[in-house]
C-alpha positions as CSV (number, residue, x, y, z in Angstrom):
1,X,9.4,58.0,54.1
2,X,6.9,55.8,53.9
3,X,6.0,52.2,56.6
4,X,8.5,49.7,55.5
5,X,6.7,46.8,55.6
6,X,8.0,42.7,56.4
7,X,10.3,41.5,53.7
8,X,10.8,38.0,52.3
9,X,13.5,36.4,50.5
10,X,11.9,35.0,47.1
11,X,14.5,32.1,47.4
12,X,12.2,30.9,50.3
13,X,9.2,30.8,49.0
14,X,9.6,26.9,47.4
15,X,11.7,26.1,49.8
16,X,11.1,23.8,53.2
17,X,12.2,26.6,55.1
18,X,8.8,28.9,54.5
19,X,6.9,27.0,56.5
20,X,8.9,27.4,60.1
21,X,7.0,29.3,62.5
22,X,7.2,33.0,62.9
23,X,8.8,34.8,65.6
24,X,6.3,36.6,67.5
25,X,7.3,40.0,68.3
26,X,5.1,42.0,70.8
27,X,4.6,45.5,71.0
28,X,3.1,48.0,73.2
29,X,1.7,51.9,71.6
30,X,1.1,55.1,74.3
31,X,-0.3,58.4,72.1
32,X,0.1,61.5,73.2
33,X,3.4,61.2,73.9
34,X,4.5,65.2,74.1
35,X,8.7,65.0,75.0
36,X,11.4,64.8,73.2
37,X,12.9,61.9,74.1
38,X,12.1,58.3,75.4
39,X,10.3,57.5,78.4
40,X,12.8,57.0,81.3
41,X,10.6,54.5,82.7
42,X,8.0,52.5,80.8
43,X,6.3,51.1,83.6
44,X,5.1,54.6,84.5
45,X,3.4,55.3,81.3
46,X,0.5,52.6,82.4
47,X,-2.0,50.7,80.2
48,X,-0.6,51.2,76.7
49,X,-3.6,52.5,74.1
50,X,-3.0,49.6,71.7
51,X,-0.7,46.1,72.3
52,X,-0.6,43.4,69.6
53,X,1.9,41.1,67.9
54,X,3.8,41.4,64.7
55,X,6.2,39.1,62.8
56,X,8.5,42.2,62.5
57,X,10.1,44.9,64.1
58,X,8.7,47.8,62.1
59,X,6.0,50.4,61.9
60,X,3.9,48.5,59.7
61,X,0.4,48.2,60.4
62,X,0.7,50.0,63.8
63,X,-2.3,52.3,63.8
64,X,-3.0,56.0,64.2
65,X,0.6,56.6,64.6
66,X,0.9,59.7,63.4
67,X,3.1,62.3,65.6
68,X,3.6,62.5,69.2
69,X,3.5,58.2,70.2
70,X,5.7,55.6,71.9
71,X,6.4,51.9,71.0
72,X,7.9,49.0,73.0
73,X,9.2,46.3,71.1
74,X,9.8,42.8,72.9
75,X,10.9,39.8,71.5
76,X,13.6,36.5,71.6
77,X,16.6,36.8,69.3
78,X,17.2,33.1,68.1
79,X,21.2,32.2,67.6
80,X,21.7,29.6,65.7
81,X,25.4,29.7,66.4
82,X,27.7,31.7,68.6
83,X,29.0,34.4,66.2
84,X,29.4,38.3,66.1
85,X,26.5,40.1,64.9
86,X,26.3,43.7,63.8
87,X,22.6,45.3,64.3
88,X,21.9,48.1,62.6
89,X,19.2,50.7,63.4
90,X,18.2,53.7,62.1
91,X,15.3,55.3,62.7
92,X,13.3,59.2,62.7
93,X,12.8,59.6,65.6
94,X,14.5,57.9,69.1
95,X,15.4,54.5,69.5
96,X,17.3,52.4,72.1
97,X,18.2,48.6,71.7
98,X,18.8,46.5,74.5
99,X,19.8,42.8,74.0
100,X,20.8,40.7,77.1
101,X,19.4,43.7,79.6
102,X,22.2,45.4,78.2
103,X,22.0,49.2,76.0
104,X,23.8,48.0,72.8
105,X,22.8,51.2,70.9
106,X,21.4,54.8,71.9
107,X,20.0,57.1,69.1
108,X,17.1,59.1,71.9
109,X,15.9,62.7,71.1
110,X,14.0,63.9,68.2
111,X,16.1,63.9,64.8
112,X,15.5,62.8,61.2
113,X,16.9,59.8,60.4
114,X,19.9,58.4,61.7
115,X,21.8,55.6,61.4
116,X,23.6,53.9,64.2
117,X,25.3,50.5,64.2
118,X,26.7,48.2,67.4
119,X,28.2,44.7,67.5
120,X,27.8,42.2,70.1
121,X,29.3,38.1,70.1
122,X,25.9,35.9,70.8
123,X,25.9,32.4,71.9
124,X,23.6,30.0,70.5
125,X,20.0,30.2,71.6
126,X,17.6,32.9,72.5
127,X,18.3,36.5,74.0
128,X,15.8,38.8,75.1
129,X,16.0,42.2,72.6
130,X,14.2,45.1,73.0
131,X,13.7,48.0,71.1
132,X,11.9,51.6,72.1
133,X,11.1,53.7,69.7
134,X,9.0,57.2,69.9
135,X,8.3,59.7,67.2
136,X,7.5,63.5,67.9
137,X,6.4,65.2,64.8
138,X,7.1,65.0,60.9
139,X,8.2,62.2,59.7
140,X,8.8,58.8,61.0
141,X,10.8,56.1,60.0
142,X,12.1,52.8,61.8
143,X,14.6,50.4,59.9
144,X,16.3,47.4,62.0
145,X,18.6,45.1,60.2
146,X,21.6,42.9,61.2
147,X,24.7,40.6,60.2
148,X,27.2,38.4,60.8
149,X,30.2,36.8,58.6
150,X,28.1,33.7,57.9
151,X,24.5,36.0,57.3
152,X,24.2,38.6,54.9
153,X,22.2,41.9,56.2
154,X,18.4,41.4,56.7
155,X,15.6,42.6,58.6
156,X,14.9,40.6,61.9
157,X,12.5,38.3,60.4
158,X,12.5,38.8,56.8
159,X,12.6,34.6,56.5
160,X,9.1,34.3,56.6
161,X,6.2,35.8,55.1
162,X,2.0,37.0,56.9
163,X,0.0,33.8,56.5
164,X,-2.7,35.5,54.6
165,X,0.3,36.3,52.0
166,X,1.7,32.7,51.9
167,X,-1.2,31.1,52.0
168,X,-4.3,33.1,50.5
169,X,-5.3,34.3,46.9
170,X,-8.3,35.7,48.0
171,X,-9.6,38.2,45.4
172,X,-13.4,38.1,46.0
173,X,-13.0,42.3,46.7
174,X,-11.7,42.9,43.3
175,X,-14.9,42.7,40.8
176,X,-17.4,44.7,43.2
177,X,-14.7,47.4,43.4
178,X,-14.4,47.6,39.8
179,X,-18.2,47.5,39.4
180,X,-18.7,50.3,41.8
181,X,-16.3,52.7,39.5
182,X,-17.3,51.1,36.4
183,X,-21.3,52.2,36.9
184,X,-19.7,55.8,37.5
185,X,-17.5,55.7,34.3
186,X,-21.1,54.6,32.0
187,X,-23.2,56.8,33.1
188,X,-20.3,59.7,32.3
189,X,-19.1,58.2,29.4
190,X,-22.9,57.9,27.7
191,X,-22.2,57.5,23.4
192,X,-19.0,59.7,23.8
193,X,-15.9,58.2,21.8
194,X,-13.5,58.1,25.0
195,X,-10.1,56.9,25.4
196,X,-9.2,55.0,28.3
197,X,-6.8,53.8,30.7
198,X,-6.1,52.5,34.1
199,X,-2.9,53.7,36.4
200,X,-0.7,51.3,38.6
201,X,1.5,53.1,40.3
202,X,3.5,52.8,43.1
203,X,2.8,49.2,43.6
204,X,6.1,48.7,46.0
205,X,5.7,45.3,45.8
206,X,9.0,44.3,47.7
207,X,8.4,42.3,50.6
208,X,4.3,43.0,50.2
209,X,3.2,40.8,47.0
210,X,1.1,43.6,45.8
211,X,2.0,42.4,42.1
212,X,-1.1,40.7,42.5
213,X,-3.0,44.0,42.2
214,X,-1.5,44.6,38.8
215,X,-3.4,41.3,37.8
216,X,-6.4,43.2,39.6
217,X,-5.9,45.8,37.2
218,X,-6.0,44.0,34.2
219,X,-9.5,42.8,34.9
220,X,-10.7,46.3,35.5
221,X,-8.5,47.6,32.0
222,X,-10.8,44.9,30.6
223,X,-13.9,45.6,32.2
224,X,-13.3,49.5,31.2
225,X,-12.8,48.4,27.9
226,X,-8.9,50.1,27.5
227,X,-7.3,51.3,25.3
228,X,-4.0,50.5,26.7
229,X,-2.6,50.2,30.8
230,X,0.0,52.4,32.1
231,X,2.5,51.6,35.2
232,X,4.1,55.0,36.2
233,X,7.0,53.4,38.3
234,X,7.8,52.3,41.7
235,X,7.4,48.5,41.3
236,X,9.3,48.1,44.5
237,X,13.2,47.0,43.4
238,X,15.2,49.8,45.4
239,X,14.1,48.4,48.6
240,X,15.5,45.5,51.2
241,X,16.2,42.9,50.2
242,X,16.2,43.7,46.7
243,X,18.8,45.9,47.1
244,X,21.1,43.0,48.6
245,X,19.6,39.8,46.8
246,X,19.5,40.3,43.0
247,X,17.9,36.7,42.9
248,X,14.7,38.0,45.0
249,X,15.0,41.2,42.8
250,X,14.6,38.7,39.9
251,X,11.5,37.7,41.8
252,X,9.7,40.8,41.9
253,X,10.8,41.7,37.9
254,X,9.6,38.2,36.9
255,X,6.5,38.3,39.0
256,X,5.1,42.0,37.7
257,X,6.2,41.0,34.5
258,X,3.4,38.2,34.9
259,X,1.0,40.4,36.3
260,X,1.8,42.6,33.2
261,X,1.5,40.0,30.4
262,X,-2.1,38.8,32.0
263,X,-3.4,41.9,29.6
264,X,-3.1,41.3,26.1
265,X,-2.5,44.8,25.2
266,X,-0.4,47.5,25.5
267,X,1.7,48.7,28.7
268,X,3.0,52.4,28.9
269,X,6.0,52.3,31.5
270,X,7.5,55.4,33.5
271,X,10.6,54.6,35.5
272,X,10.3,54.8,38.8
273,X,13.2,56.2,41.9
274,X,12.7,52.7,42.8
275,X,12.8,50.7,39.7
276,X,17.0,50.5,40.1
277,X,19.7,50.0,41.9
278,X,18.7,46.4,43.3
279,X,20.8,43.3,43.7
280,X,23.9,43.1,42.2
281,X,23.2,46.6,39.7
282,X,22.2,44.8,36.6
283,X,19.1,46.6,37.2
284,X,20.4,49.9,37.0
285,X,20.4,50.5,33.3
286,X,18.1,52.1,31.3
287,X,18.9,49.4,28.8
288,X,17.0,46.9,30.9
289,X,14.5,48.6,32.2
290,X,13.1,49.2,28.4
291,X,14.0,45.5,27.6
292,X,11.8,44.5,30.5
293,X,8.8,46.9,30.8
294,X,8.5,48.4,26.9
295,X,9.8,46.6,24.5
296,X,7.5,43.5,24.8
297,X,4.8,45.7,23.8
298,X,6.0,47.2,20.8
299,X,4.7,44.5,18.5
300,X,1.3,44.5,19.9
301,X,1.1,48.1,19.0
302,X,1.6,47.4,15.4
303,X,4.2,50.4,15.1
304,X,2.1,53.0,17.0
305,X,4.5,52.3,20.4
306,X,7.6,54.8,19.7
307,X,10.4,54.2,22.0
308,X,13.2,56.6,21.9
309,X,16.4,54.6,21.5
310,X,18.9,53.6,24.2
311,X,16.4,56.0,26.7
312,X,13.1,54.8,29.0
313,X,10.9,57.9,27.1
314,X,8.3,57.8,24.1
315,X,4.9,57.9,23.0
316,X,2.2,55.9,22.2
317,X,-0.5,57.1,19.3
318,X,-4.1,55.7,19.3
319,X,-4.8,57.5,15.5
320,X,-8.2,56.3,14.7
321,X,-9.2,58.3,18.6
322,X,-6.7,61.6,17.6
323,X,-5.2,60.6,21.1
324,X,-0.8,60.6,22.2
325,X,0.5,59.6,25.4
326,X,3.7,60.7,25.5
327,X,6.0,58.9,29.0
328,X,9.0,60.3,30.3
329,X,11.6,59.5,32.6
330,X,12.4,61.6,35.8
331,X,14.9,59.2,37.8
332,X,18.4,58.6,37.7
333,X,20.3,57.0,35.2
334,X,23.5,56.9,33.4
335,X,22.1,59.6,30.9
336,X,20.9,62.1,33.4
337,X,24.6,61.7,34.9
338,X,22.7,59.9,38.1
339,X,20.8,62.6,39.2
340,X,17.9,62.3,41.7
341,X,14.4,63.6,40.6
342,X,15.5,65.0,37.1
343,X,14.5,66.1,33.7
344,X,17.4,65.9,31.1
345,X,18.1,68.5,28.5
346,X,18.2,65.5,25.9
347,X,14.5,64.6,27.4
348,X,13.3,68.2,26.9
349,X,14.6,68.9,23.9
350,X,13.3,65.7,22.7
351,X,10.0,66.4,24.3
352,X,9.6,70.2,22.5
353,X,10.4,68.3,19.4
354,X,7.5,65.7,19.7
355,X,5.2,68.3,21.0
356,X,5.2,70.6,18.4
357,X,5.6,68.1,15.4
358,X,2.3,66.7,17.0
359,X,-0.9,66.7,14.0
360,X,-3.2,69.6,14.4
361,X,-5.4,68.8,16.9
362,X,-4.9,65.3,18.2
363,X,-4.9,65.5,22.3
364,X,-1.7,64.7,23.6
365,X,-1.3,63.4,27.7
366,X,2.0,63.9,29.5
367,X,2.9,61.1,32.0
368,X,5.8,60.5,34.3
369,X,6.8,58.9,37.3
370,X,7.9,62.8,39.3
371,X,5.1,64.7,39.0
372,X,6.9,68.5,37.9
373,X,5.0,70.7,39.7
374,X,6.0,71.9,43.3
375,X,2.8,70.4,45.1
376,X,4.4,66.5,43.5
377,X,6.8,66.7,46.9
378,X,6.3,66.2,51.0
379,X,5.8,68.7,53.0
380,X,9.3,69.6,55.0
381,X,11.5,68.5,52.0
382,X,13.9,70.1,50.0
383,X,14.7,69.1,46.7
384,X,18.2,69.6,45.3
385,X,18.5,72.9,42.7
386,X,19.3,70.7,39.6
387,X,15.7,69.2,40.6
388,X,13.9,72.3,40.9
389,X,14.9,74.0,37.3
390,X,14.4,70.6,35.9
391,X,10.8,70.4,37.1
392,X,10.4,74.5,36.7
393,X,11.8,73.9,32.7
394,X,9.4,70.9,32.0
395,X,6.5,72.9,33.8
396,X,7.4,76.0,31.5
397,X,7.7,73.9,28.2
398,X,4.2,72.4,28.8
399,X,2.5,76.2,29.6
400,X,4.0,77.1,26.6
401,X,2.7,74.5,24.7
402,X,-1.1,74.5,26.2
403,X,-2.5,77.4,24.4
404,X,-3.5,76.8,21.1
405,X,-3.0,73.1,21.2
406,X,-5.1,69.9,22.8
407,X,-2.8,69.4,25.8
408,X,-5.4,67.4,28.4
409,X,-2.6,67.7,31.1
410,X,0.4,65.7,33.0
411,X,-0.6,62.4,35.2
412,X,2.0,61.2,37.6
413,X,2.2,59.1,40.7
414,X,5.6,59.0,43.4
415,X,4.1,61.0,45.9
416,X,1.7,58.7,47.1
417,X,-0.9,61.4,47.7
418,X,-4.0,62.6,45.1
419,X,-4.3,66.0,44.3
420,X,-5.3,68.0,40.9
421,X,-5.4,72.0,39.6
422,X,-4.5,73.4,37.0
423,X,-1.9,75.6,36.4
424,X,-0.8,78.3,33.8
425,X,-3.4,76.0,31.5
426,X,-1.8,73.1,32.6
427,X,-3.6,70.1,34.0
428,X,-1.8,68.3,37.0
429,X,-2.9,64.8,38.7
430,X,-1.3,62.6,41.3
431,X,-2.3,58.7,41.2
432,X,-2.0,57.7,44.8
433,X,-1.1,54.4,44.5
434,X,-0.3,51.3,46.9
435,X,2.4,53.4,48.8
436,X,2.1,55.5,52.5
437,X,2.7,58.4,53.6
438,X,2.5,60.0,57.0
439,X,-0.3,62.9,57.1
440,X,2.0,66.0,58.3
441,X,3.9,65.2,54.9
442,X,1.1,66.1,52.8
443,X,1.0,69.7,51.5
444,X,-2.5,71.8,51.4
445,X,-4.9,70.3,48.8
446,X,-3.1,66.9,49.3
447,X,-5.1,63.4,50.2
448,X,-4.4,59.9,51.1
449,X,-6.9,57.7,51.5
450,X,-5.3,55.0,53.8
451,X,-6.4,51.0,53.4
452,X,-5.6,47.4,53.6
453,X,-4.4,46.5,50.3
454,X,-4.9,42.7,51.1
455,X,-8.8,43.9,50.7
456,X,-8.8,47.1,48.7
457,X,-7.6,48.2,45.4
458,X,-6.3,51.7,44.8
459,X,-6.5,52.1,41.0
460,X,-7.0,54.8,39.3
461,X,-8.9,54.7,35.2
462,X,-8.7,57.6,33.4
463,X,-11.2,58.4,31.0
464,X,-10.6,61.1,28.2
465,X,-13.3,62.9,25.8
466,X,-11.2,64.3,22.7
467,X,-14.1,65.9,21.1
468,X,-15.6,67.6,24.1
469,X,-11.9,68.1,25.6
470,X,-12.6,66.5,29.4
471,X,-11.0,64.3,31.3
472,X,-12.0,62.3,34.1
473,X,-10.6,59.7,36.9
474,X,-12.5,57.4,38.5
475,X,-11.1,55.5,41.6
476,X,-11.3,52.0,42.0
477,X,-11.2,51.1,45.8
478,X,-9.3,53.1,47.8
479,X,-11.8,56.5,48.8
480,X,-13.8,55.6,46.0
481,X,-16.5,58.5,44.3
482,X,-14.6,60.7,46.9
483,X,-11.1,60.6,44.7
484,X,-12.8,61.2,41.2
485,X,-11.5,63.9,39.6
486,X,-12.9,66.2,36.7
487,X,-10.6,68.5,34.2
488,X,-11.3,70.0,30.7
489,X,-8.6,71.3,28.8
């Protein structure tokens, strides 16, 4: 649902091979676009609106391509030797693919996203592809990959990497972004005892190397003076070529991992829909999830980090500020029986449980990965039943709870949108994070604030005042004073 970005294989980047050249691909964009269906003749559209080059064959970084647009892809296909290849496109909405001059696959008219797949024996050297692509309304996807028996399934140029990703470490941006939200948080925070905490979430850091903003957030956690950090999922493993290459899904594990341990305190972790099923599955436990993104925190929290056993959920108690996280798990796993978007029993009966065994009057924060409440989805989507009671049940548990008790509300990310209200005495909030989302997915109330991430963080530090029951957000980066957000509970 969101751009798919150019992917690398981690393998290559120590290798000799990172450093050969990058296939140019060129691309044409016409707006406006109002049929159904591709252009019958491209010549007749005239001066395209925007032409550039890419090192990819994807949507990414294409701008103000939002409904109702054209693209012409144009590029050489190097064959290193003459074998079969199987391309693969899928794509929301039409496509066509020529190589040679000739139509090798058709998927025109407006549709969600469909896969189609065509084979073709290419000699050795370069063939002229092309790829059209337009997109009517909703959403918009685009997703070309291919094979052959000697080359497992990758993206058209996934073997190198953007120069400026290669190459550059620039981070001057970082520190006057976090000064700019920091001023906001002091003159908020004045004397007030206040708990803090910044949000990465939905870093999808497959293919992108936006790990490095977890390091970014470790200087603000420090700068904030936090209390603890907390990742709420989506580092970026269910996603090509992690899905396919469990060594450069080893990569991105080892690499946010190092981003991670840059902090010298405490991580809470909320599984993300795309924390598993990568490489070879042995990322598809809850076992190793905890093992990797909990567990080597529990001894800096000197018995305060409660990790529920065999599970991803638990809570985390700051005593001497009367203050519990509690983090939960909403994706599939071998104890939700692989459901999509879910809530176990186990979890809630767990959760009840921990809520109401809670000391009188110590706040207590909900976070997850799925935020529960019907404005955490896309517009246009329809999430399965089991999903909806799940989310309906948690929803219900936490009204029930509110009243009478210090319940400052539910934080979540997935959606990649920001929005708060309160509900039934509930406080809800989205953390945008690093991920897109096209604009006609976003419900009413819903924002994105859209930006380079090689030049702009998106973190979000939430600030809470147990005596005087208020929380606030400040946004570091990405929309700045204009994503704050204020609750009381």
């Amino acid at each position: 649902m969101f751009r798919k970005l150019s992917f690398i294989a981690a393998i290559l980047l120590f290798a000799a091979g990172c450093t050969q050249k990058s296939p140019v691909v060129n691309y044409k964009v016409w707006y406006n676009w109002p049929e159904r269906q591709l252009p019958a003749d491209f010549d007749a559209l005239g001066t395209p609106d925007v032409q550039g080059t890419k090192i990819n064959i994807d949507l990414a970084d294409i701008v103000d391509t939002v409904n109702h647009f054209v693209v012409l892809f144009e590029t050489d296909f190097k064959v290193a030797k003459t074998e079969e290849y199987t391309f693969k496109l899928a794509s929301d909405d039409g496509t066509k693919l020529y190589i040679d001059g000739e139509l090798l696959i058709e998927n025109d008219g407006a549709h969600g996203p469909i896969l189609k797949t065509a084979s073709k024996s290419l000699s050795k050297g370069r063939h002229p592809l092309r790829l059209e692509f337009f997109d009517f309304d909703k959403g918009q996807s685009l997703s070309f990959t291919y094979l052959t028996p000697t080359i497992p399934e990758r993206e058209f140029n996934d073997q190198v990497m953007k120069e400026e990703d290669r190459l550059s470490d620039k981070d001057d941006f970082v520190m006057p972004q976090i000064g700019e939200a920091l001023e906001r948080f002091n003159a908020w925070k004045g004397s007030d005892e206040t708990v803090v905490f910044p949000i990465l979430t939905d870093v999808h850091t497959a293919g992108r190397f936006t790990f490095k903003h977890i390091g970014f957030g470790v200087r603000a956690a420090e700068s904030f003076g936090a209390d603890f950090m907390a990742n709420l999922g989506d580092i970026g493993l269910n996603a090509y070529p992690a899905t396919v290459d469990s060594d450069y899904a080893q990569f991105i594990v080892s690499s946010t991992r190092e981003q991670m341990d840059k902090y010298d305190g405490v991580w809470i972790y909320t599984p993300g829909n795309h924390d598993w099923d990568a490489g070879d599955g042995t990322f598809f436990t809850e076992d190793y999830l905890s093992e990797t993104f909990q567990k080597p925190y529990e001894g800096r929290a000197g018995g305060r980090l409660h990790l529920t056993p065999g599970k991803t959920y638990g809570w985390y108690d700051i005593p001497e500020k009367n203050f519990r996280i509690v983090f939960l798990n909403s994706q599939a796993t071998g104890t939700q029986g692989g459901y999509y978007y879910i809530y176990g029993e186990e979890q809630l009966d767990w959760l009840r449980n921990l809520l109401y065994s809670t000391p009188e009057g110590m706040t207590v924060l909900v976070t997850s990965h799925l935020m529960p409440h019907p404005l955490g989805v896309w517009a246009n989507t329809k999430p399965a039943q089991s999903r909806v009671e799940s989310c309906e049940a948690l929803m219900g548990l936490l009204s029930e709870y509110a009243p009478g008790h210090n319940l400052a509300g539910m934080v979540c990310g997935d959606a990649h949108v920001n929005f708060s209200l309160v509900e039934n005495g509930v406080n809800c909030y989205v953390s945008q994070g690093y991920g897109w989302v096209s604009p006609d997915l976003m419900l009413p109330g819903q924002t994105h604030a859209f930006f380079d991430y090689k030049e702009t963080l998106c973190i979000d530090v939430v600030a809470i005042k147990p005596a005087k029951r208020e929380v606030h957000t400040f946004r570091i980066g990405a929309g700045g004073l204009a994503y704050d957000y204020k609750f009381s509970y």
